[in-house]
C-alpha positions as CSV (number, residue, x, y, z in Angstrom):
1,X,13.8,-19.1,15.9
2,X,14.5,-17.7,12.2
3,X,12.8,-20.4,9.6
4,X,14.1,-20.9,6.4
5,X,13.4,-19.1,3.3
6,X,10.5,-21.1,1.9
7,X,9.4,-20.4,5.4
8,X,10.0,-16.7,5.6
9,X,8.2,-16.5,1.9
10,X,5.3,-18.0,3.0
11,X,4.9,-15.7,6.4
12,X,5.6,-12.8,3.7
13,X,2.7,-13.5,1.5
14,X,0.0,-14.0,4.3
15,X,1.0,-10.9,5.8
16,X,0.5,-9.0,2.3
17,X,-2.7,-11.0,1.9
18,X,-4.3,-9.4,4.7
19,X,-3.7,-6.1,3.9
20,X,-6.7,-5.8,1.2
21,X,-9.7,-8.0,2.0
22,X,-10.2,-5.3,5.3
23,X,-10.8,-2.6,2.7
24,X,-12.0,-4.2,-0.4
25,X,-14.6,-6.0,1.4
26,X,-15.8,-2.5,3.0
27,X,-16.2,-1.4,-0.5
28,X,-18.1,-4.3,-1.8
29,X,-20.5,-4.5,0.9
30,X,-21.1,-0.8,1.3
31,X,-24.4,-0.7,-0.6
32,X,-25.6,-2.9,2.2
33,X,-24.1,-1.2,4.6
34,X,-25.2,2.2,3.5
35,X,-28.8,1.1,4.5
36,X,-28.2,0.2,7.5
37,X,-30.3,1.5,10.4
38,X,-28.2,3.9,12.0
39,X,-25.9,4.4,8.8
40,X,-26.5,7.8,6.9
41,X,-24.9,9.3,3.7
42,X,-22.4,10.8,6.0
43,X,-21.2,7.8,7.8
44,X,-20.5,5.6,4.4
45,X,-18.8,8.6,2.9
46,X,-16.5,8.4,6.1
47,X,-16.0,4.8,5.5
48,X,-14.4,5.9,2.1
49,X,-12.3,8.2,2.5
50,X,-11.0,6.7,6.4
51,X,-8.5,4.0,4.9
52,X,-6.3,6.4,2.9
53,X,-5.9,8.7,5.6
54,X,-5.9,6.5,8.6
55,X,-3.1,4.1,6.7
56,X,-1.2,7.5,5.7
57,X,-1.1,8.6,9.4
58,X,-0.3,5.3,10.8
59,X,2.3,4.6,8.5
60,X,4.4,7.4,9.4
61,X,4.0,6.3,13.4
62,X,5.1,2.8,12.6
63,X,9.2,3.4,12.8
64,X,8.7,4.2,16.6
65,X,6.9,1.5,17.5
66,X,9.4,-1.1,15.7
67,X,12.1,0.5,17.9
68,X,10.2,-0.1,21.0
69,X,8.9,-3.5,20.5
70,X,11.1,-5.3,17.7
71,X,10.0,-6.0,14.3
72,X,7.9,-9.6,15.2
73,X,6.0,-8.3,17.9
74,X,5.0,-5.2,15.7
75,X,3.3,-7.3,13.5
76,X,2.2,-10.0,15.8
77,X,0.4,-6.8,17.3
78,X,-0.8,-5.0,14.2
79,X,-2.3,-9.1,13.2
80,X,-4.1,-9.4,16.6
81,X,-5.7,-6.1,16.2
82,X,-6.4,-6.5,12.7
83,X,-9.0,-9.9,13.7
84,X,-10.2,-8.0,16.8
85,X,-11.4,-5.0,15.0
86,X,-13.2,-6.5,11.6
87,X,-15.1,-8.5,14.8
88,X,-15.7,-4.4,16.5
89,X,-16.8,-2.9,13.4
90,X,-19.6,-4.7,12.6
91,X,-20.2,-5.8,16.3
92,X,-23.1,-2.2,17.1
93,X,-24.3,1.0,15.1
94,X,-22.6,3.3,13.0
95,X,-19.9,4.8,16.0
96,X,-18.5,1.1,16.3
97,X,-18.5,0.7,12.5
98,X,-16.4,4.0,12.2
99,X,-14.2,3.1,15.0
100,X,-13.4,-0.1,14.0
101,X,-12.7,0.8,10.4
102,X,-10.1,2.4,11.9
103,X,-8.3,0.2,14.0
104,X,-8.1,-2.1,11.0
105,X,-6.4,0.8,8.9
106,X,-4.1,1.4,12.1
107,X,-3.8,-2.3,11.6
108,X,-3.2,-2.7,8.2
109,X,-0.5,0.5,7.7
110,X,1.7,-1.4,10.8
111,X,2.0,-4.3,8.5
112,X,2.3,-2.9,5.6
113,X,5.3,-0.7,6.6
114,X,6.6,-3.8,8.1
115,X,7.1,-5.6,5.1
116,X,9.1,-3.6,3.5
117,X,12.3,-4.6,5.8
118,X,11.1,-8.3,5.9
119,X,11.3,-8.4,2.0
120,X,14.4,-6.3,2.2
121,X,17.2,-7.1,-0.3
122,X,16.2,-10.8,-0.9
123,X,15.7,-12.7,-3.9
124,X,13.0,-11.8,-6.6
125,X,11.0,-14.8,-4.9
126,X,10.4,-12.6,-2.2
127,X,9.5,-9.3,-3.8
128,X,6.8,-11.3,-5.8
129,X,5.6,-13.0,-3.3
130,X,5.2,-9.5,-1.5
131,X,3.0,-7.8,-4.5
132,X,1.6,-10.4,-5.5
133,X,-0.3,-11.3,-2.2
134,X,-1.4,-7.9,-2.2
135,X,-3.4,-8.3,-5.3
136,X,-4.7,-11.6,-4.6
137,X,-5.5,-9.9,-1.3
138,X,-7.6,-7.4,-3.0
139,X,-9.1,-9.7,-6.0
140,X,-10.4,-11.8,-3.1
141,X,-11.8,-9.4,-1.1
142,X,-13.7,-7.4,-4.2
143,X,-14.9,-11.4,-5.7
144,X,-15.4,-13.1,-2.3
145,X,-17.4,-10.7,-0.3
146,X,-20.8,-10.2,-2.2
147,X,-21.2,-13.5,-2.2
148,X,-21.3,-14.6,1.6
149,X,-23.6,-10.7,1.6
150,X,-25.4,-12.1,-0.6
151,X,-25.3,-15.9,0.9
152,X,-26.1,-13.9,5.1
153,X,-25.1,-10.5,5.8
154,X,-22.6,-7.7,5.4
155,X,-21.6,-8.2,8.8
156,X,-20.5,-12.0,8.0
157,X,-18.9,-10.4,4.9
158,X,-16.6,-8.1,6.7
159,X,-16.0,-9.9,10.1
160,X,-15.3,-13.4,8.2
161,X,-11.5,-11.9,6.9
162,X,-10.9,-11.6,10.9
163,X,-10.2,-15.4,10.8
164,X,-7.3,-14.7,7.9
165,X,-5.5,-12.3,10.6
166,X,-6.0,-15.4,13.5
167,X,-4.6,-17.8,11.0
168,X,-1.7,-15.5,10.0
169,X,-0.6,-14.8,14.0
170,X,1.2,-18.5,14.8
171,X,2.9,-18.4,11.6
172,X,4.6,-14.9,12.6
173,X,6.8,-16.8,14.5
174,X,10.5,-16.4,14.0
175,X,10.4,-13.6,11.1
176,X,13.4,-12.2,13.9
177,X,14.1,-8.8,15.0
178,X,12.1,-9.6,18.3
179,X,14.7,-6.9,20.0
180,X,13.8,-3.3,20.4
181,X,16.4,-1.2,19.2
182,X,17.8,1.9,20.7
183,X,15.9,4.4,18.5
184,X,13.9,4.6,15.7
185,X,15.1,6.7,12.4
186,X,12.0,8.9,11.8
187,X,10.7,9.2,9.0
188,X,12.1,13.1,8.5
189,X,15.6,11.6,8.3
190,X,15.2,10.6,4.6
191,X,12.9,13.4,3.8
192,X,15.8,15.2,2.7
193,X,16.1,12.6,-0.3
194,X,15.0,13.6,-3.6
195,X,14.8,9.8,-4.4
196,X,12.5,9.5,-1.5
197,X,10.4,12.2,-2.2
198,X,9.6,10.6,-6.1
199,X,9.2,7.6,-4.4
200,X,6.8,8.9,-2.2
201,X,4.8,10.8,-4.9
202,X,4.8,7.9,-7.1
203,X,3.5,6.5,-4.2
204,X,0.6,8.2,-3.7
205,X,-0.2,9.1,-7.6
206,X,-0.4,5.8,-8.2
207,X,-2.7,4.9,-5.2
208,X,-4.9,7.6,-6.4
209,X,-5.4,5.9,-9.4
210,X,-5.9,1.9,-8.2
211,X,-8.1,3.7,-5.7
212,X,-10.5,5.7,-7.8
213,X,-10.5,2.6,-10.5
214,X,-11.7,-0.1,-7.7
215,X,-14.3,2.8,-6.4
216,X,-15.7,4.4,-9.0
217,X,-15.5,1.6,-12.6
218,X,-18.6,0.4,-12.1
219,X,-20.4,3.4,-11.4
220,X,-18.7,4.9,-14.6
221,X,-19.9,2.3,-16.7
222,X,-23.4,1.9,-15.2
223,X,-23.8,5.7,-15.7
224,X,-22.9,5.6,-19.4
225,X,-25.4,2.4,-20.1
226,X,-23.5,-0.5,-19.2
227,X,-25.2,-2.9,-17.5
228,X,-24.6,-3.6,-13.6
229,X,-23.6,-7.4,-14.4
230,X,-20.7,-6.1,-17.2
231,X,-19.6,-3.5,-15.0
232,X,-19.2,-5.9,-12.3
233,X,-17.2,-7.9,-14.6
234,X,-15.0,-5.6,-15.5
235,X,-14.3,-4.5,-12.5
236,X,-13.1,-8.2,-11.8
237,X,-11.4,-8.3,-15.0
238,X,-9.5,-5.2,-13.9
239,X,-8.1,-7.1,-10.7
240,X,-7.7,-10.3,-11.8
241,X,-5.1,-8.7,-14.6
242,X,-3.4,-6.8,-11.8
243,X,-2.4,-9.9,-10.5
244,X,0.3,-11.1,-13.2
245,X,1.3,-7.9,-13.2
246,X,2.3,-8.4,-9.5
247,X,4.6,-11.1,-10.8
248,X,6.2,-9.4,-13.7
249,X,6.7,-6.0,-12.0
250,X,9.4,-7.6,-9.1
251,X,10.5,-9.6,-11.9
252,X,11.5,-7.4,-14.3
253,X,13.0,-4.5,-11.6
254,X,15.3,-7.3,-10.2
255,X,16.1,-8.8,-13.4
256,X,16.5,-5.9,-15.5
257,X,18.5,-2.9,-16.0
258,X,16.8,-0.4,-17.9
259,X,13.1,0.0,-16.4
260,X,12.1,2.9,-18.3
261,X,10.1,0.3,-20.6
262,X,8.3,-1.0,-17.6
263,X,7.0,2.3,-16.6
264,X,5.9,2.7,-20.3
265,X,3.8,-0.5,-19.7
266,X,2.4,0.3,-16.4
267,X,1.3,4.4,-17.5
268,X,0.4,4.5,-21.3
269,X,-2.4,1.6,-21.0
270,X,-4.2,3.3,-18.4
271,X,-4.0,6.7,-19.9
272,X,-5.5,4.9,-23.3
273,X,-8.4,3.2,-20.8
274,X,-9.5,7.0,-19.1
275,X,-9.3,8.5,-22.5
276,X,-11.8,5.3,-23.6
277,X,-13.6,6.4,-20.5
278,X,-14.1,10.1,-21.4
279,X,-15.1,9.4,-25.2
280,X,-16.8,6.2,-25.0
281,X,-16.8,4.2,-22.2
282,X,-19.8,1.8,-23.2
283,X,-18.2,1.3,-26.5
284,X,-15.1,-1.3,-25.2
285,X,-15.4,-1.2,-21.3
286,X,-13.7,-4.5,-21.6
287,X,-10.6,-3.4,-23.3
288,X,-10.6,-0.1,-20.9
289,X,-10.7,-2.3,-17.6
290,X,-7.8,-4.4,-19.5
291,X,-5.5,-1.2,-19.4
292,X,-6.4,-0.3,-16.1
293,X,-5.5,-3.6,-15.1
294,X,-2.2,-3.4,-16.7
295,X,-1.9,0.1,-14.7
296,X,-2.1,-1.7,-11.8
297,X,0.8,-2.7,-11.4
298,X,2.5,0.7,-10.8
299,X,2.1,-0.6,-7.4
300,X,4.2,-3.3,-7.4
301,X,6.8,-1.0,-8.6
302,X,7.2,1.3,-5.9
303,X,6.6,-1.3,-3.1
304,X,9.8,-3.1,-4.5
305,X,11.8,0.2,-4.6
306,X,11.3,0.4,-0.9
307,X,14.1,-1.9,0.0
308,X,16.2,-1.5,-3.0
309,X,16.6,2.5,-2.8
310,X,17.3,1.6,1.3
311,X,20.2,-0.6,0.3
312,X,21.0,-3.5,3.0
313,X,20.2,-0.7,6.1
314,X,17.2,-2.0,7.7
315,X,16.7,1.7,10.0
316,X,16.4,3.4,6.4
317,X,14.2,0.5,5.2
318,X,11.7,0.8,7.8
319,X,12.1,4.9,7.9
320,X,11.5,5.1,3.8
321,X,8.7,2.9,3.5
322,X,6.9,4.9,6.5
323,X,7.7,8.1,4.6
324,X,6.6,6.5,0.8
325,X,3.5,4.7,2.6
326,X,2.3,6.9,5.1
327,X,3.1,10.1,2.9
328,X,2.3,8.0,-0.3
329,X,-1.4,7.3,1.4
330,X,-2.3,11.3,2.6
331,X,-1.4,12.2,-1.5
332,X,-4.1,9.7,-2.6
333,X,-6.6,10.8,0.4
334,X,-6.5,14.3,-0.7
335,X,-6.7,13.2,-4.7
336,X,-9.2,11.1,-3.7
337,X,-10.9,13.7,-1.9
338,X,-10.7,15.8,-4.7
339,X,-11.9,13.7,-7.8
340,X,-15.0,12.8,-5.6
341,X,-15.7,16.4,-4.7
342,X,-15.4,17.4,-8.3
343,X,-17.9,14.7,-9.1
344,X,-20.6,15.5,-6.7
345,X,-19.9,19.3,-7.7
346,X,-20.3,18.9,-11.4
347,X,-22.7,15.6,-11.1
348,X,-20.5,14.2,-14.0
349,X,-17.7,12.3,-14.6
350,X,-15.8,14.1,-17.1
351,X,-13.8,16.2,-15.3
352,X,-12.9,13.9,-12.3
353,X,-11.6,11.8,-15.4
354,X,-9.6,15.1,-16.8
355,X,-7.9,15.0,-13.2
356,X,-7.3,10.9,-13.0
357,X,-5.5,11.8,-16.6
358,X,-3.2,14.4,-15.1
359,X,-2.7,12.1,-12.1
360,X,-1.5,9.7,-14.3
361,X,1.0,12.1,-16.2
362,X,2.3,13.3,-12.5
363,X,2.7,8.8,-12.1
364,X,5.0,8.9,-15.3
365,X,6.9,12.3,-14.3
366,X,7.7,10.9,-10.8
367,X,8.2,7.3,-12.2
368,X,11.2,8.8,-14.1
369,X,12.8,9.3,-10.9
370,X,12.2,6.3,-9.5
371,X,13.6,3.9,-12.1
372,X,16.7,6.2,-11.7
373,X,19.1,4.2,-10.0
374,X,20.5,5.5,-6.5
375,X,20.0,4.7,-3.2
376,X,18.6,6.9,-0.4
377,X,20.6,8.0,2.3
378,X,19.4,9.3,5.9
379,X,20.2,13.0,6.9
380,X,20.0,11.4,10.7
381,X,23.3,9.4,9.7
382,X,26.1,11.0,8.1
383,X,27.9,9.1,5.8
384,X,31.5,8.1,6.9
385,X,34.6,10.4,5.8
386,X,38.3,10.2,5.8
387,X,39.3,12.5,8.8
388,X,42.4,15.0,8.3
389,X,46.0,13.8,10.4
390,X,45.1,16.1,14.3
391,X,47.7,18.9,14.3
392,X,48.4,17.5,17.8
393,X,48.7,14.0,19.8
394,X,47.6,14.2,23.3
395,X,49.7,12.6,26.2
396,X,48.9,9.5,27.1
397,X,49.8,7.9,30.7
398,X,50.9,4.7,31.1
399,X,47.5,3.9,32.8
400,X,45.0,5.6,30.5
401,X,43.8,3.4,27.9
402,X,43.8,4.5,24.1
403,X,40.9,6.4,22.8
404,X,38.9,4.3,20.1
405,X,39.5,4.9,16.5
């Protein structure tokens, strides 16, 4: 049974608030985890890099399972697995840790190419409620976790978000499309869309960037002086400011025009902050994790392209967001990959923060494209075209029925 829309909102923002605490969480408790019996340097630097790729891979798989199972099952599957495996990971040694971590990110890229098509051309309500679960989802999960490490374990602090996936399975109820259709539209079919492919870059630049700023801040500041309390802090103050900007984004794309201005907002602030980060990052670190806070955002914006560059088709919803999500997360794991190798190379952070700049000016060249209007159309289905008058009309019996138009 299909609730209402206060109903469907709601379902919408638990979903998107369970897609960050799995990772955040990992991150916060990883110096714990790190020392671990069983645990070495190589494990934890598998743990960071596994949720980029993982989500990347399993975001382009998702369109075929939707077809075969229908839309609510999908995710009352990717929920179930989501609580079973933060119980796995933390459950034995360092091959159940790895293993689990992975199921989560299978987990976690089901739902999140899910939502997409839920949200779909709905009111603004929905798109905020969409982006804006996603960074309460992560402020939680960076805020919450060290304290119940700190309060018992780090296995307590990543297996206790299992019981926000439990919670979230009965409410799944009725968000429709329980059939299976015929056949999924892979993710190929749009590939052919310029619009698509900015999407998808923007995509990925942009995770590269919220990425490398929840992983790396603190260790930026503590390295220039900064003490590990104000590091924290801004850190937090970072998040906590991307979450009004989850509001505003969906806000302004639906209710505006022009969104050239927004991109503006969401690119020149964080370029400002890794500028303040390469000169003097002990000077302001306050007004630095402001603008990266602001930068943020970018997120917002391409998550509430999805359905709006997919039109009212839900095959093309569900085939784009695979492509800008599961495409969108292999850019940022090799970006990601790359910044961190640089560092470890040069044992410095200046040139990984050279690269994060000219991530960010590939954001605002690929955010042109997407704040061009358009919508994305599937090479899979050709569009619909007058046919000429036939130069001949077959015979017809009394007994044969008509062909169809």
């Amino acid at each position: 049974m299909v609730r209402g829309p206060i109903w469907s909102a709601a379902v919408v923002f638990l979903l998107g608030l369970n897609l960050r605490p799995a990772v955040t969480s990992l991150g916060s408790a990883l110096p714990d985890i790190a020392t671990a019996p069983g645990v070495t340097g190589a494990v934890a630097a598998v743990l960071v890099a596994l949720p980029l790729w993982v989500c990347g891979i399993g975001g382009l798989l998702t369109p075929w399972l939707q077809a075969a199972t229908g839309t609510q099952r999908t995710v009352q599957v990717a929920l179930v697995l989501l609580a079973v495996a933060q119980v796995i990971r933390v459950a034995g040694g360092s091959v159940l840790l790895v293993a689990g971590t992975v199921l989560v990110c299978v987990a976690i890229a089901l739902i999140a190419t899910m939502l997409p098509l839920l949200v779909g051309g709905k009111s603004t309500a929905f798109s905020v409620c969409y982006t804006l679960s996603l960074g309460c989802g992560s402020t939680a999960g960076a805020l919450i976790t060290p304290w119940i490490v700190s309060e018992s374990s780090w296995r307590f602090g990543l297996a206790g978000w299992a019981v926000l996936a439990a919670i979230t399975v009965p409410f799944s109820r009725g968000l429709g499309g329980n059939r299976p259709s015929r056949g999924a539209l892979s993710p190929f079919a749009v590939s052919k869309s310029g619009p698509a492919w900015g999407l998808t870059v923007y995509f990925g630049l942009v995770s590269t960037v919220t990425f490398l700023v929840m992983g790396w801040l603190p260790a930026i500041l503590r390295d220039a002086g900064v003490s590990a309390d104000v590091a924290g802090a801004c850190l937090s103050l970072a998040m906590i400011l991307g979450l009004p900007m989850m509001w505003l984004v969906p806000w302004w794309v639906h209710k505006r025009h022009n969104q050239h201005a927004l991109l503006a907002l969401l690119v020149l602030p964080s370029m400002v902050s890794v500028v303040g980060l390469l000169v003097a990052p002990a000077v302001m670190p306050w007004l630095w994790a402001t603008g990266l806070g602001i930068g943020m955002g970018g997120i917002a914006l391409a998550l509430t392209s999805i359905p709006r560059r997919a039109g009212a088709d839900p095959q093309i919803t569900t085939a784009l967001s695979a492509m800008v999500q599961g495409g969108g997360y292999l850019i940022a794991g090799v970006g990601a990959l790359a910044c961190g190798l640089v560092h470890t190379i040069t044992q410095s952070w200046q040139v990984s923060l050279v690269m994060v700049l000219a991530v960010l000016c590939g954001q605002a060249c690929a955010g042109l494209i997407v704040v061009r209007p358009g919508v994305v159309r599937s090479a899979a289905v050709p569009q619909q075209r007058t046919a000429a008058w036939p130069d001949r009309v077959p015979h017809l019996s009394a007994n044969e029925p008509c062909p169809p138009r």
